[in-house]
N, C-alpha and C positions, 0 to 999 in steps of 0.2 A: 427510565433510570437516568440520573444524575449526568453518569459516564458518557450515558450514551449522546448525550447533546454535546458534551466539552468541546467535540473538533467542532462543529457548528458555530460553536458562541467564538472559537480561536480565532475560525475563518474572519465571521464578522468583525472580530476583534482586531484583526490585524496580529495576532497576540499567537506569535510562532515558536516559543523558544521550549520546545516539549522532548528531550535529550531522551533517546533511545536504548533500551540495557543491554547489559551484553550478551544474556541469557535469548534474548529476541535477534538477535542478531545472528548466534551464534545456531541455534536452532533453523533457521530459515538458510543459511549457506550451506547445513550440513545436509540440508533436504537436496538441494542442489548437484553438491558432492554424491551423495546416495548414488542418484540417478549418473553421473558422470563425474567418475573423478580426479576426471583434467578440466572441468569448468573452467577455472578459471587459472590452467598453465599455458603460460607466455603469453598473456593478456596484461594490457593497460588496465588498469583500474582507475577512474576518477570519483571521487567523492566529494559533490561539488558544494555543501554548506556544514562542513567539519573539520574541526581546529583541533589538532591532538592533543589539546589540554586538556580538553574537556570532553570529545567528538570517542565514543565507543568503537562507532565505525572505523574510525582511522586507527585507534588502538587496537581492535580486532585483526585487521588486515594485514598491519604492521606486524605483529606479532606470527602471523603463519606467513611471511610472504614469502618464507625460503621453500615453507611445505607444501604449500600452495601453487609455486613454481611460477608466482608471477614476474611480469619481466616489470614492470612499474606501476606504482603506486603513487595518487596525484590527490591531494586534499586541500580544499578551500575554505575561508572563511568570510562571512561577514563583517563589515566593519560593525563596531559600536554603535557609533550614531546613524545607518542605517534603517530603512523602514521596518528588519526584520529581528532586529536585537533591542533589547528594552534595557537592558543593564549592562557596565562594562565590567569584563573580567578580565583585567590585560594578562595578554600572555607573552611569553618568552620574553619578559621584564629584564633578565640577567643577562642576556644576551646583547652582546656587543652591536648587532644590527636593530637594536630597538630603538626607536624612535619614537618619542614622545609627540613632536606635532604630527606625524603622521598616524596614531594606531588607534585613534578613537574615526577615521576618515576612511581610510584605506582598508581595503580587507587583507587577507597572508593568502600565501601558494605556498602548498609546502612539496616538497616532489621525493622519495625515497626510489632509489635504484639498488641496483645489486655490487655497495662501494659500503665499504665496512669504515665509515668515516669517521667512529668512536674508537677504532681499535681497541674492541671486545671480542672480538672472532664471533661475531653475529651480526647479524644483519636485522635490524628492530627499529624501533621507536625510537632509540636515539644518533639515527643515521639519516633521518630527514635532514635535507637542507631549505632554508625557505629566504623569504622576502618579500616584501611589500608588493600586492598588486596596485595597479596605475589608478583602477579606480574602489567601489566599498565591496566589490564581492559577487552579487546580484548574477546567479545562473545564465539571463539574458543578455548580458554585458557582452562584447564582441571580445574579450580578452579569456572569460570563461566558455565560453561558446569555442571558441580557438580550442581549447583543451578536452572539451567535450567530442569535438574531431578528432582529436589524437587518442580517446581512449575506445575500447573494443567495448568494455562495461560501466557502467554507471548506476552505482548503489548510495540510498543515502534517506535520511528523512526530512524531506523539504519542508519548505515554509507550506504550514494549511492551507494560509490562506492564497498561496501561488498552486495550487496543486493543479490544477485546472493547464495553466500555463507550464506548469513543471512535463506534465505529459506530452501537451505539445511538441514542449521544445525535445523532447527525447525524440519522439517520433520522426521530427523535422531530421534532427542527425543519424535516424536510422542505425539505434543504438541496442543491444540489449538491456536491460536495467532491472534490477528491483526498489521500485521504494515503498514509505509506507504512507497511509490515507486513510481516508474517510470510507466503509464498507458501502455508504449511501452513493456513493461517486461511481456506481457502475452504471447507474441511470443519466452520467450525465453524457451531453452530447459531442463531448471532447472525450468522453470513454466507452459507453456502448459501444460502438460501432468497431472500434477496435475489436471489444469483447467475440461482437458476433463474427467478424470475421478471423476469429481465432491468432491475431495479433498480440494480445493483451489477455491475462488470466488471473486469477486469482493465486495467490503464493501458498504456499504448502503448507504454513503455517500461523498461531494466533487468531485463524477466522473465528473460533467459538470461545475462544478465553479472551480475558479483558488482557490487557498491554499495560504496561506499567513505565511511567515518564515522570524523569527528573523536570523539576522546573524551578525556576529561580525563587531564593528563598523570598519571602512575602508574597509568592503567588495566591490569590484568591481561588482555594480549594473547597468543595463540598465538604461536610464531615464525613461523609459514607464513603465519599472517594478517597478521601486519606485514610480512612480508617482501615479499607479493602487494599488498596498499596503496605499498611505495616504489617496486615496478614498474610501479604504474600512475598513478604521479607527485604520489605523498602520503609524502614522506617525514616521520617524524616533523619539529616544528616548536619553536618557543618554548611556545608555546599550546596545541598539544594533541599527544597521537597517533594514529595513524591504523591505520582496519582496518579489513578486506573483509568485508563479509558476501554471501554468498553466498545465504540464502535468503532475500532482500528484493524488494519489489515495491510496487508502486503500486498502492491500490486507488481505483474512481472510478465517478462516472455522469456526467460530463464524454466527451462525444461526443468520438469520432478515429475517423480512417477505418480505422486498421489494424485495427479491429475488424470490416470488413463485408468485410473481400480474403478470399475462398472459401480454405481450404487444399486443392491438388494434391493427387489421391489416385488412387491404383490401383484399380480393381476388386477385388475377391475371388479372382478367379483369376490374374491377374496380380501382385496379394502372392504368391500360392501358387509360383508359376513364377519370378518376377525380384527377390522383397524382399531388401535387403541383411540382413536379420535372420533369422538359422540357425534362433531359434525359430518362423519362422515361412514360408521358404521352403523348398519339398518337404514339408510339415508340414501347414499350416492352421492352422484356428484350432480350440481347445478351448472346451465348454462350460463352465460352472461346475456344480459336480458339487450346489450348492442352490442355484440362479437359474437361470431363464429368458432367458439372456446369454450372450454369447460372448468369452472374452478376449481383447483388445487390448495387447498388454505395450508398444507402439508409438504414440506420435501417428501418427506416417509411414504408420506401417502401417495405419490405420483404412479396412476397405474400402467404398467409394463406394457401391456398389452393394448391401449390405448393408441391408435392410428392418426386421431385429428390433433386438433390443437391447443392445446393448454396453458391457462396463466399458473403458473407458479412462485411461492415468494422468493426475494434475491439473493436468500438463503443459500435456492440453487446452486447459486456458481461456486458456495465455497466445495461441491461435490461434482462439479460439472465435469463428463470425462465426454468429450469433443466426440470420440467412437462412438457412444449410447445416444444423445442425445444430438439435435438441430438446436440453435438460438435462431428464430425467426422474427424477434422485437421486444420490445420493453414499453410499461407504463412508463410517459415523462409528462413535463406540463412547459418545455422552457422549447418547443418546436415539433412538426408533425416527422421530422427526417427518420424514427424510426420506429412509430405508432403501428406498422405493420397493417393500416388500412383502420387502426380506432380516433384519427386526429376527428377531434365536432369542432368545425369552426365555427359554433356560437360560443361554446363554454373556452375556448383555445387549450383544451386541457385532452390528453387521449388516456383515458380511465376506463378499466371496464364495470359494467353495473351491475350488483346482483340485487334482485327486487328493490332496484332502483335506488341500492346506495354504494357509491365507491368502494371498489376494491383498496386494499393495501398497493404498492406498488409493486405491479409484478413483471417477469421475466416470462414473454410468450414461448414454449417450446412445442416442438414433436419427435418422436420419435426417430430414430433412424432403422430402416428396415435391413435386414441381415439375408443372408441365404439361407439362415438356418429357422426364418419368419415363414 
């Protein structure tokens, strides 16, 4: 599907400017909420590539931060002529601190505390104070990374094509965060390993529905992906247009309960006997013809009862609940560090084979055994 390539071709592209809804946004905090809700009381918040003209994020947060009970809210932007912006849309033009040689160079900090500096008797969107950072913006800059110390969380939807580096740099600060990504990016090697050692999870929502992103007008869109964005009540606008991505997702160590609900599953013999899947009812299951594993071509189909080892697709993890199951490795092709014992140093690829042709790329599990096994 069209969709599902977009963040791929963005990565390649360098081509990051993909503005996140509010409806996505607002859904994915309140999964968070659900589970605990003081998430995010007397927490710093950083939002480190969104500008409240435009940036959802920073309008979302701003707007609950009294209910929310946060103690600060911190929002960056890119400059203009930066690697990661492609068109300028100046903002805060009317404003006495605007500066013309500096706003297509420089990126903004905007900082909102608990100071009613509108005198409106609320505390919002028009109580940021901001100013020019020293240099265009850029996450790994020593001036953003400064801020990223100072905050307790960090939510935001980075650049594609930094996503890799965007994880890093979280991890380096030893931060909570959610952002959003590429669903393909749990195979990579700056994120598996996270994943398996229960670090890094998938977020609680958007895994199985497409995402929907503003993008600057003249963006080169599919017809089927603009068409699927005005069905889902983003029709093109003044401001931007719009389009589905399909392979987007949330990544996070922000606790939600939909992470610990066991997923439903048949036995082994009752796949064999009632699964709706022809590969695998009156059939079973095949082994891999170089692993010690059994193929799963099915989340659904993963049998319960099942003691050794299984590739499964990466589907997995939008269901993964850490108590039912082990992550013991993942298909990759970019290093052997978590092949789980499949790296063939002729092909340099670790793939498992079923009568001798490549699997899809799968997530190795096993079960977890209980007291009640």
């Amino acid at each position: 599907m069209a969709g599902n390539d977009a963040l791929g071709r963005a990565a390649k592209a360098k081509n990051d400017e993909f503005y996140t809804q509010w409806a996505d946004i607002e859904r994915e905090m309140n999964a968070y909420l659900e589970y605990d809700p003081d998430v995010f009381r007397g927490k710093v918040i950083l939002l480190p590539c969104d500008d409240p003209e435009w940036s959802n994020f920073t309008k979302f947060f701003a707007l609950h931060f009294v209910d929310f009970g946060l103690r600060k809210l911190i929002s960056t932007s890119y400059a203009p002529n930066s690697n990661h912006s492609t068109f300028y849309m100046p903002t805060r033009s009317a404003d006495p601190q605007f500066d013309k040689s500096k706003d297509r160079t420089k990126g903004k900090l905007f900082v909102l505390e608990s100071k009613d500096i509108s005198a409106d008797g609320a505390i919002d969107i028009d109580d940021f104070q901001w100013r020019y950072l020293d240099g265009d913006g850029d996450f790994r800059s020593a001036e953003v990374t400064g801020l990223r110390d100072e905050a307790d969380i960090v939510i935001t939807n980075p650049p594609f094509s930094l996503f890799r580096e965007f994880i890093a740099w979280l991890v380096q600060g030893d931060k909570q965060f959610a952002a959003i990504g590429n669903s393909n990016a749990v195979t990579y090697k700056e994120v598996f390993p996270l994943i398996r050692e229960n670090l890094l999870w998938k977020g609680a929502t958007g895994n199985t529905t497409d995402m929907v992103f503003g993008v600057p007008k003249g963006t080169l869109i599919a017809d089927s992906d603009r068409g699927k964005a005005a069905r889902l009540g983003y029709p093109s606008d003044d401001k931007h247009d719009y389009t589905r991505l399909g392979n987007s997702c949330w990544y996070t160590n922000i606790e939600h309960g939909r992470r610990h609900e066991p997923l439903q599953l048949m036995t082994m013999e009752d796949n064999i006997r009632f699964s709706k899947h022809k590969e695998v009812r009156g059939i079973g299951y095949v082994c891999y013809d170089n692993y010690d594993a059994i193929e799963v071509p099915f989340v659904d189909a993963i049998p319960d009862d099942h003691d050794g080892t299984m590739g499964v697709p990466i589907t997995f993890l939008d269901k993964y609940n850490p108590g039912q199951f082990e992550i013991v490795g993942a298909t990759e092709s970019e290093g052997k560090g978590f092949a789980n014992g499949l790296w063939d140093s002729d092909s340099q690829v670790a793939q498992p084979l079923v009568r001798g042709i490549r699997a899809y790329k799968r997530i190795f599990i096993q079960r977890k055994v209980t007291s009640e096994d």
